[in-house]
C-alpha positions as CSV (number, residue, x, y, z in Angstrom):
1,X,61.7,-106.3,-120.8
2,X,64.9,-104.9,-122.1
3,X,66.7,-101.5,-121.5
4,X,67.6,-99.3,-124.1
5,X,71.1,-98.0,-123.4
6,X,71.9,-94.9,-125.4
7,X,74.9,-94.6,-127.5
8,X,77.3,-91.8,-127.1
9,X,79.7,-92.1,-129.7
10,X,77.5,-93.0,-132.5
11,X,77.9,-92.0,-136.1
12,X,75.5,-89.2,-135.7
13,X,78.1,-88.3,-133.0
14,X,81.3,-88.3,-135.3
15,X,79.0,-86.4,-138.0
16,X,78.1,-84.0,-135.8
17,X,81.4,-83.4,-134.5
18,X,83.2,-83.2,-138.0
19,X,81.0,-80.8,-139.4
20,X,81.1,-78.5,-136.5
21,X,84.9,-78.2,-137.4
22,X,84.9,-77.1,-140.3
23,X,85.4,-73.7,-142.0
24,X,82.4,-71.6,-141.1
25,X,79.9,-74.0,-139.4
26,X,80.6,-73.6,-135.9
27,X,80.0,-69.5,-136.3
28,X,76.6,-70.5,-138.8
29,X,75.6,-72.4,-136.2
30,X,75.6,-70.4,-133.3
31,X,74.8,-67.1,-135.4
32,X,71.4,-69.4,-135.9
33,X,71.1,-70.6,-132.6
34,X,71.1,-66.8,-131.3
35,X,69.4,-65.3,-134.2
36,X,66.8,-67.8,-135.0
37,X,66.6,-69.5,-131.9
38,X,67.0,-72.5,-134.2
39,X,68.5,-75.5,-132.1
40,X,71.8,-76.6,-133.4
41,X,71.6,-80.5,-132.6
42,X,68.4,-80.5,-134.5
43,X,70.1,-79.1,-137.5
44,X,72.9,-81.0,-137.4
45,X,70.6,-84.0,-137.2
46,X,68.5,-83.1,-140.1
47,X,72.3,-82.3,-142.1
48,X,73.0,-86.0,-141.0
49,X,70.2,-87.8,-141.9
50,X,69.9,-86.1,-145.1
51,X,73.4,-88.3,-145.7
52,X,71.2,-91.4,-144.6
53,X,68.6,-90.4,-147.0
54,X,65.9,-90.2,-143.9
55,X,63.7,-87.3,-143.7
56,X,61.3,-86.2,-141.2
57,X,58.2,-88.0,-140.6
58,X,54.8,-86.4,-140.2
59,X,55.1,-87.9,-136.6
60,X,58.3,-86.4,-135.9
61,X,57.2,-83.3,-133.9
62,X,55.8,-85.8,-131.2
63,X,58.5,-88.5,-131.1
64,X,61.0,-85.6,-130.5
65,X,59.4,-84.4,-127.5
66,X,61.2,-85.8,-125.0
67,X,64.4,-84.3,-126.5
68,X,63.5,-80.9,-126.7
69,X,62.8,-81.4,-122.6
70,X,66.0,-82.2,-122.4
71,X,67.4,-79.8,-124.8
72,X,65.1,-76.8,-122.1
73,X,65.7,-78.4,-119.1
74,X,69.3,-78.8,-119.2
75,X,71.4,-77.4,-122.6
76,X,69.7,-74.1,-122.4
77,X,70.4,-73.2,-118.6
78,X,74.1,-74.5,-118.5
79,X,74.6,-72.4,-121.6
80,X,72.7,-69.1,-120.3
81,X,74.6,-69.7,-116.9
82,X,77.9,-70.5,-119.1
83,X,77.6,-66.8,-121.0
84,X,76.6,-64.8,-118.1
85,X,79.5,-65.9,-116.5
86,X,82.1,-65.1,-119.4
87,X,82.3,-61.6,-118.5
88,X,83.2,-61.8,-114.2
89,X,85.2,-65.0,-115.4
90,X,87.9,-63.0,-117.7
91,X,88.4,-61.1,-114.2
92,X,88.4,-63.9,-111.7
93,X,90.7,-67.2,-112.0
94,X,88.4,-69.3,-110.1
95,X,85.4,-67.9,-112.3
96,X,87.3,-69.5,-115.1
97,X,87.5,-72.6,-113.9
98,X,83.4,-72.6,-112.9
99,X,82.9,-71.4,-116.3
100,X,85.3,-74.3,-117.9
101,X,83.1,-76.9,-116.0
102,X,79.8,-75.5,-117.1
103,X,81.0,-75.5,-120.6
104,X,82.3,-79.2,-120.0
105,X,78.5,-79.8,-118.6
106,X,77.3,-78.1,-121.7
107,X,79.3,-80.2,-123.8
108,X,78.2,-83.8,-122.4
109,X,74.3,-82.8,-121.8
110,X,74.6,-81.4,-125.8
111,X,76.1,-85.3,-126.4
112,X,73.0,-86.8,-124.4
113,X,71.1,-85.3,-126.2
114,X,72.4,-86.2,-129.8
115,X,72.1,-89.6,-128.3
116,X,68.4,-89.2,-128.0
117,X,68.3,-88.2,-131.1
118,X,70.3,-91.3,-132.5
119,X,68.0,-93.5,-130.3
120,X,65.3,-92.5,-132.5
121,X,66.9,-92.7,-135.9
122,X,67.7,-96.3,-134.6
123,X,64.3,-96.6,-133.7
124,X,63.1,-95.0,-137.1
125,X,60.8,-93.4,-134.8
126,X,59.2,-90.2,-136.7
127,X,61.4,-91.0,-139.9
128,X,61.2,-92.1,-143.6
129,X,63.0,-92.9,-146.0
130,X,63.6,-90.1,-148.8
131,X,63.8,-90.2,-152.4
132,X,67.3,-88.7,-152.4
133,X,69.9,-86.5,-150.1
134,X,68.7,-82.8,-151.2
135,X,64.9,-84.1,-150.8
136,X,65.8,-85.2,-147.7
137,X,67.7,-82.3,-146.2
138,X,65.0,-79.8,-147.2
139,X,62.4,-81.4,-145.3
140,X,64.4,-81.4,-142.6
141,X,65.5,-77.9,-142.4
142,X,62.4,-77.0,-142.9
143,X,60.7,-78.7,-139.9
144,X,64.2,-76.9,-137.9
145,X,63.1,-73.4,-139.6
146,X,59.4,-73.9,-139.4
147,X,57.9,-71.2,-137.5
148,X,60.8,-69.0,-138.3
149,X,61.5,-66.2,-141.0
150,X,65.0,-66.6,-141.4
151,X,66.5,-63.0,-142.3
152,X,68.8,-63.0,-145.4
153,X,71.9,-63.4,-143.4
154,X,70.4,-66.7,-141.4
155,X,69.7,-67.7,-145.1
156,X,73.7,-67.5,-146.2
157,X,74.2,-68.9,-143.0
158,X,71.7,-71.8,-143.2
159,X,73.4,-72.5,-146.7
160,X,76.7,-72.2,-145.7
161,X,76.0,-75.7,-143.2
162,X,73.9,-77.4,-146.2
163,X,76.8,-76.5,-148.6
164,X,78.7,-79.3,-146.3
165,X,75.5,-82.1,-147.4
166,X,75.1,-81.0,-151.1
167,X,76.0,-79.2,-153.7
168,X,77.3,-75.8,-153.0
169,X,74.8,-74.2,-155.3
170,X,71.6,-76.0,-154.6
171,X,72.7,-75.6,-151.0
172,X,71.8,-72.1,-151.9
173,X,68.8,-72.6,-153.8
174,X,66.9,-75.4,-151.4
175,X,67.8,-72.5,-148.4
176,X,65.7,-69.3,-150.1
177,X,62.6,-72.3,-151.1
178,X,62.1,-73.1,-147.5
């Protein structure tokens, strides 16, 4: 039997990266990630596939179990350890340096995970093939929002990210329908 090997600089990678750069994401994203609890790979993921035209499956909630153990078990406690130590680090050199390798932790166990995630697009696991990109990137932000009420500002900041997938206006539009 063969082993799968993960890849770490996949498209989904450069996507990801990219679109965290520019104007406005990066402070969207984390405004949703500590808002709405919504988990930032995951909605980058659903922005990227949307470009592939691949939506979530109805399977897709137990094929991406395994990431969102990883996602718990180690990007959530190097982040919550990262921003508790801000504070006594702007104080102490040596904190700063801690707190620069936890952030460089972060960063790589956020990139493992992104590879699990493009493990499964290779895998199709939990995906299909959508009609178009705007079909597709509302059915995946809407398995990323389910369980959520997203207040009106998480809404302009949902729609600022999907502005970067599809048209500016229907960006708008698809974000108040979910």
């Amino acid at each position: 039997m063969s082993e799968i090997s993960l890849e770490y600089d996949n498209p989904f990678w450069l996507f990801s990266t990219k679109l965290y750069r520019l104007d406005e994401v990066e402070a969207a994203c984390i405004y949703l990630q500590d808002h709405q609890n919504i988990m930032v790979n995951q909605l980058l993921f659903s922005c990227w596939l949307a470009t592939q035209n691949m939506s979530y499956a109805e399977d897709w909630a137990q094929q991406v179990e395994p990431v969102l153990g990883w996602h718990n078990q180690y990007v959530v406690p190097l982040r919550k350890q990262r921003r508790q130590l801000k504070p006594m680090a702007t104080a102490q050199p040596h904190l700063q340096k801690l707190q620069s390798h936890l952030l460089q932790a972060e960063l790589l166990s956020e990139q493992h995970e992104q590879a699990l995630l493009y493990l499964l697009y290779s895998l199709r696991k939990g995906l299909v093939t959508a009609e178009d990109r705007e079909q597709a990137l509302k059915t995946n932000l809407s398995f990323v929002v389910k369980d959520t009420t997203l207040s009106l500002t998480s809404q302009q900041q949902l729609a600022k990210i999907a502005e970067k997938v599809i048209d500016e206006e229907r960006a708008h539009q698809l974000v108040t329908e979910l």
